[in-house]
N, C-alpha and C positions, 0 to 999 in steps of 0.2 A: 324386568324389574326396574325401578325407578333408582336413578343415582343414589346413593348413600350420602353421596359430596357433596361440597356446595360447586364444584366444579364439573365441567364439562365430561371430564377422564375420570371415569368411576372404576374403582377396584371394590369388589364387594361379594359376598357368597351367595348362590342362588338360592332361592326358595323352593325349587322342586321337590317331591316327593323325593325321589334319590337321596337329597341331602338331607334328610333328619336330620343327620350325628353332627349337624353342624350348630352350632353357636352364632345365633343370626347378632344378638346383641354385641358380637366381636367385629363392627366393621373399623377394619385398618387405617390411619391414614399415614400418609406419605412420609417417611424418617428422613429423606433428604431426596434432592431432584437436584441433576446437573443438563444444563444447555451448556451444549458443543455447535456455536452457529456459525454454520460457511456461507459466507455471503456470495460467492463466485456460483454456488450450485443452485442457492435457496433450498438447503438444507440442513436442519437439524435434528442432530441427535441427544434424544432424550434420555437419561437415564436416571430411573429414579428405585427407592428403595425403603418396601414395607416389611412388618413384622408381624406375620400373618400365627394365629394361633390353630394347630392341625388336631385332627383327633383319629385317631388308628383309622385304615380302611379311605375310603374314595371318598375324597374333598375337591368339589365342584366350584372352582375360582371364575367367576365372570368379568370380563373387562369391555367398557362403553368404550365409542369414540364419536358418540353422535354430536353432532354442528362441530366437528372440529377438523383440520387440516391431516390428521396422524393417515399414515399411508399402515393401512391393517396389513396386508403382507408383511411387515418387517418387525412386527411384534415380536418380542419374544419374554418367555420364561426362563430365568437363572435363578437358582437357590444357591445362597449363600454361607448358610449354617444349616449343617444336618444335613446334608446335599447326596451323605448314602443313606438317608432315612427317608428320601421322599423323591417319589419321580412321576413324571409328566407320562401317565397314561394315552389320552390325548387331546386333540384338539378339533373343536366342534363350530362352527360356522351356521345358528341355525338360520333355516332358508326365512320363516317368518321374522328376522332379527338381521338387518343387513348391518347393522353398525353394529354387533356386539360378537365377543366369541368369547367359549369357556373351556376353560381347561381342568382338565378332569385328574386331581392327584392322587395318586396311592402313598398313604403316611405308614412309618410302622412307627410314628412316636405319639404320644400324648405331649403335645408339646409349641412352646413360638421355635421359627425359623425364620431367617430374614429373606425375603423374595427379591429380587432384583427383575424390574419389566426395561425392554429398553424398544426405542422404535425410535421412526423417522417422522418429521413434521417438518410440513412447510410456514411460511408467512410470519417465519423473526426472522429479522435482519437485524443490522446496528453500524453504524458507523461512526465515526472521529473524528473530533474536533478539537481545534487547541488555541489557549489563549495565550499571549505572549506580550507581556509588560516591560518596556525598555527602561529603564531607568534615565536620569533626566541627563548625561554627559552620554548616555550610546555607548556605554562599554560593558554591562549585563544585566540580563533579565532573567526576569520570570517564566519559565516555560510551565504551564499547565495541560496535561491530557485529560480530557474528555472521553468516554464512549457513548453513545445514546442508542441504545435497544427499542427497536419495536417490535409490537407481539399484535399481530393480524391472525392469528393461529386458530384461533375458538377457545384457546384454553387458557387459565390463570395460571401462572408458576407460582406460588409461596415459595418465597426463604430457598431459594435458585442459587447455585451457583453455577457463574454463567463464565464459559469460554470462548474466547472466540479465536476464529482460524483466521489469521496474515498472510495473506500470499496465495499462491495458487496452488494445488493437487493437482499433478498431474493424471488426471483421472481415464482418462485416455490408454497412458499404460499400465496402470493398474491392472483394467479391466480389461487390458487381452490378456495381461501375464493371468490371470485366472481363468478366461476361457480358452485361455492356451491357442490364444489365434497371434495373426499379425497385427501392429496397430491399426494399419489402414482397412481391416477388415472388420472392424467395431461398429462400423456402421451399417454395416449389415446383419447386424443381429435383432431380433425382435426386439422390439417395444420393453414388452414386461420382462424376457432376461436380460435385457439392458441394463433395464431400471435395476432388478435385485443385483447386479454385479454392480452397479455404480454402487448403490449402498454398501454393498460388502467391502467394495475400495474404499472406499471413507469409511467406514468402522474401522477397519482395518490400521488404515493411516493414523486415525487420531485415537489408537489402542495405543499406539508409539508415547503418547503423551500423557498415559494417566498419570495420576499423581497416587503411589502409595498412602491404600488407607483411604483415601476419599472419599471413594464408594463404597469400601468394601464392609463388611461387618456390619451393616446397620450405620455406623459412627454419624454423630451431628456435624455442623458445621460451629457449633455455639461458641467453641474460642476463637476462633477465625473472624464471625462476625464483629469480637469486640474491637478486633483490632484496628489499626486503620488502612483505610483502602490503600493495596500496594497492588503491581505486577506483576507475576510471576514471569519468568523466561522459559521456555520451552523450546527449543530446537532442533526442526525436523527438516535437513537438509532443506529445501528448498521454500518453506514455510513455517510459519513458528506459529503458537498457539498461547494465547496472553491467559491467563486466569485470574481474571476480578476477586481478590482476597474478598472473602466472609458470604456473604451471601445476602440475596436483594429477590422483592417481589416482583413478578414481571406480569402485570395484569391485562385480561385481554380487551385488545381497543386501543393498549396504551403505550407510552413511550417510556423510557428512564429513565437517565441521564446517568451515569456512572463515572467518579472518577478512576483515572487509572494511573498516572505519574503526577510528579511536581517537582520540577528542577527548579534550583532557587538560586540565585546570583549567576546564570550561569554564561561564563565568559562570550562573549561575539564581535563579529568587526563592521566597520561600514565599509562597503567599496561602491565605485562608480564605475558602470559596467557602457560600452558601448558594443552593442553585440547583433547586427540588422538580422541576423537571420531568426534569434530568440524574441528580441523586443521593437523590430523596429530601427526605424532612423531617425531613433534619439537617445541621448545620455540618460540613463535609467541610475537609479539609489539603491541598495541593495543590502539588506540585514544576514548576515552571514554563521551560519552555526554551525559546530558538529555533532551529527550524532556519536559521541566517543565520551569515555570517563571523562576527559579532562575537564567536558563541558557539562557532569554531571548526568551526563547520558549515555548512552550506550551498550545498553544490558540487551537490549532490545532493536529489532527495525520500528522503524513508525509506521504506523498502514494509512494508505490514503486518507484523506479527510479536508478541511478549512480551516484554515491560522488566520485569528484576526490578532490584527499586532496595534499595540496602544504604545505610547510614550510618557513617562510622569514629567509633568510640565514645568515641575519647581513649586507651582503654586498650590499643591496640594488637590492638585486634580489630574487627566489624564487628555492624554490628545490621543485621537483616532489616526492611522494613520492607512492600513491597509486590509483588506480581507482576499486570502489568497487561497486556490484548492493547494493541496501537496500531493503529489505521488509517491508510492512506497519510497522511504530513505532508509535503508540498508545500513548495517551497522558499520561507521566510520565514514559514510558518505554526509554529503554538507544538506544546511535546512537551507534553501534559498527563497528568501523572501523579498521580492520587486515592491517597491515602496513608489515606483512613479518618478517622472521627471521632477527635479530641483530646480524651482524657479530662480536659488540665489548659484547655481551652478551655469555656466555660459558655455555650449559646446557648440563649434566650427569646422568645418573643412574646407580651408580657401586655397582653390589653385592660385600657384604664385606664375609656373609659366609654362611653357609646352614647344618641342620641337624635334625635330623626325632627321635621323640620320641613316645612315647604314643601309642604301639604296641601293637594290641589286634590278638591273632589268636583265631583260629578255630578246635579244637582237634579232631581226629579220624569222623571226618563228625556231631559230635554232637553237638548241641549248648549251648555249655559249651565256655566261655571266660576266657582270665585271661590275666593281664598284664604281658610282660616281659621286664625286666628291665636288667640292667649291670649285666652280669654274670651267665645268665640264658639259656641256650640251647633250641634251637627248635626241636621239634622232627620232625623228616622228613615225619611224617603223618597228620602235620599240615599246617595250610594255614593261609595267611596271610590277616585279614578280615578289617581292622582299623590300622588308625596311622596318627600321626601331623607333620605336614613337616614347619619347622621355616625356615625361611630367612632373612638375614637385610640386610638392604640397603643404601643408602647416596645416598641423589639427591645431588651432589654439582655444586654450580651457580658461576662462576668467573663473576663479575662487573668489565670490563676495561672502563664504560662509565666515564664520570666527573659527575655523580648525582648519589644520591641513586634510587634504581630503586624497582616498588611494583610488587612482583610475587604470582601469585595466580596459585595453582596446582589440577589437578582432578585426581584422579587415578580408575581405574575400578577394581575390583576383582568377578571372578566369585565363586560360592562355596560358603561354610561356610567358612567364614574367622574372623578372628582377627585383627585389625589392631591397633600394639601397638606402642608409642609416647609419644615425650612430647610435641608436636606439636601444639597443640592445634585444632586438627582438626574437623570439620563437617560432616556429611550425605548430598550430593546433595541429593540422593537416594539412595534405600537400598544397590546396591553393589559400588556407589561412594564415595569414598572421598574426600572432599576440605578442603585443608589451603594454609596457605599465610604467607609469610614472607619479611619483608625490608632487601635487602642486600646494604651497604654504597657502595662508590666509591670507585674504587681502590681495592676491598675486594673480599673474596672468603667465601661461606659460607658454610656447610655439614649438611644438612636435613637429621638426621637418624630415621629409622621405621623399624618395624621389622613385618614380615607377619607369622601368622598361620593359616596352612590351614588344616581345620579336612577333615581327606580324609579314604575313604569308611565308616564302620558303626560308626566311629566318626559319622560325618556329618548329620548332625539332620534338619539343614535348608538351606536356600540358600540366605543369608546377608550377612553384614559384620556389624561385632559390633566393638564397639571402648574402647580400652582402656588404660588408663595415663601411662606410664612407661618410665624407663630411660635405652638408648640402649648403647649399649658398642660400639664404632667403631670396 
């Protein structure tokens, strides 16, 4: 039989002789449809929800899925209302009909019931994007969320409300915990009861997150949609699941852009980052946020995406200034945004001097040691097994900006080292350093440190310890 719909995904009664008692002039359409899209699996699930009218005795329900992605194993029939007045006789796959199957009901009502179909479809995805407006002094912005939905599917959604999954599913143990094997042995299971266990793990998981009422009942979306686009929070241990408030078309071929947050004034800092293992061997600019209430955010992780960051310039227009990917930011961790070297920012590291003490040899091949000091001769049957090699140094920062500006510095050493200051410096990790210092405007500042490095049987471990002292330039 020919679709009823103007869509792809036909729900409609057959014409067979069998179904007389049917009311062909009743074809159903859709009372609401929900996308649940996991972008890790390329997977979604559809759930959508008709008001099908029954009449005592065996009602022959057909369901299309020709030109479209829906994976027919995972179909199913739920009744919603009247659910002990009506039940799934069965289910028929004719062999002349490869894309279509009906399901055969026994009613004892004269009556509507609301039907619930739900399945798996590939080829919507969607991903995030955010815009982010500084205001012209750099102390808050505008943060805007994005989502942008594609539908490669075959099918048109109407009046969809769309979810999407954050994070990962661990799907892996899901799906032993149900085929009651070990994780490492999932991969030796067939194909197709692979396939239907991963679906069942993902139904499964994102059952954790419906929303009462939703689906159920028939119910619209129609006050939802009036409202304005918000986020909902969802939190399912190790991934969360956002729901686009009201509901949006999602046509097939196309894309849609969806808002999803709008943090407005919200507080950030600047820092100057020098960091060679993340950016490089140069002073980098750095726009700084948290995801937390304080900054208007925080209800939520952010899922990967693109932040382009703009400036208002004073004069009633806007400066470009970077466009950055993001990786998931977990709720209370920072938005970090690299804005690029500052060309009115001046960053240096001049050796000021170098010289090697703490000489141990090795006499006539025996292992006998002994320090030499000033004035002391080597004998030319010896070797040279130990010794401290000192350097100092000056980071100096020239500020030609109009603000004081916050810098924070890492430095790596490999070896047993010394790292002596009055700096007041940190351990990132054992061979990192970090400290930080405010340099004024207008101002030049000289960061001195001085490095010891035990080098051959000096060398006892492989760290760097820290210690208080005053460097001479």
């Amino acid at each position: 039989m020919k679709p009823q719909l103007t869509i792809c995904l036909a729900l409609a009664f057959s014409t067979v002789a069998w179904a007389r008692n049917v009311d062909l002039s009743t074809v159903p359409k859709r009372n609401t449809v929900q996308l649940t899209i996991y972008n890790s699996e390329d997977l979604t699930l559809v759930r959508e929800t008709r008001t099908v009218t029954f009449k005592k005795g065996a009602n022959p329900l057909q369901f299309s899925w020709a030109n479209t992605l829906i994976d027919p194993t995972s179909v199913e029939l739920k009744f919603l209302t009247n659910a002990e007045k009506l039940d799934v006789l069965d289910t028929t796959f004719p062999h002349d009909k490869p894309q279509m199957l009906y399901w055969n009901v026994q009613s004892e009502l004269d009556g509507e019931a609301t039907i619930q179909i739900t399945y798996f479809t590939s080829g919507i995805t969607w991903k995030a994007d955010y815009v982010a407006i500084a205001d012209k002094d750099e102390q808050r912005m505008n943060l805007e969320s994005f989502v942008r939905v594609f539908n490669n599917s075959g099918e048109e959604y109407e009046d969809a409300q769309v979810r999407l999954v954050v994070g990962t599913i661990n799907l892996v143990e899901k799906i032993a915990q149900l085929a009651r094997i070990p994780a490492k042995d999932v991969d030796k299971l067939g194909e197709l009861v692979k396939g239907e266990l991963r679906q069942r793990a993902f139904k499964d998981s994102v059952e954790l997150a419906g929303r009462p009422g939703g689906m159920g009942g028939g119910g619209a979306y129609g006050a939802a949609a009036r409202k304005a686009k918000e986020v909902i929070k969802e939190g399912l241990s190790e991934y969360f699941i956002y729901t686009i408030e009201g509901t949006e078309t999602i046509p097939n071929q196309w894309s849609k852009r969806l808002r999803s947050f709008d943090a407005a004034a919200a507080p950030f800092k600047v820092q100057y980052r020098y960091r060679p293992r993340e950016y490089g061997e140069q002073l980098v600019r750095m726009y700084l946020l948290t995801n937390d209430k304080e900054s208007k955010l925080g209800t939520t992780p952010l899922p990967d995406g693109i932040v382009r960051v703009f400036r208002d310039n004073g004069r009633d227009g806007l400066s470009f200034l970077a466009a950055q990917s993001l990786k998931y930011i977990a709720i209370g961790d920072k938005i970090e945004v690299n804005l690029g070297v500052d060309p009115n920012v001046i960053f240096e590291l001049i050796k000021l001097r170098a010289e090697r003490d703490n000489i141990w040899l090795q006499v006539n091949g025996a292992d006998v040691f002994r320090q030499v000091g000033g004035g002391v001769e080597i004998d030319v049957n010896s070797s040279v097994v130990g010794w401290d090699d000192h350097e100092v140094y000056t980071q100096r920062i020239r500020n030609y900006t109009p603000k004081a500006i916050e810098m924070e510095i890492r430095r790596t050493f490999a070896g047993h080292v010394v790292f002596r200051s009055e700096l007041n410096p940190v351990l990132h990790d054992f061979q990192t350093v970090q400290f930080s210092r405010t340099v004024e405007p207008a101002k030049k500042a000289d960061l001195l440190f001085e490095i010891v490095r035990h080098q051959g049987r000096n060398a006892k471990q492989n760290n760097v310890t820290l210690e208080k002292a005053e460097i001479r330039p």
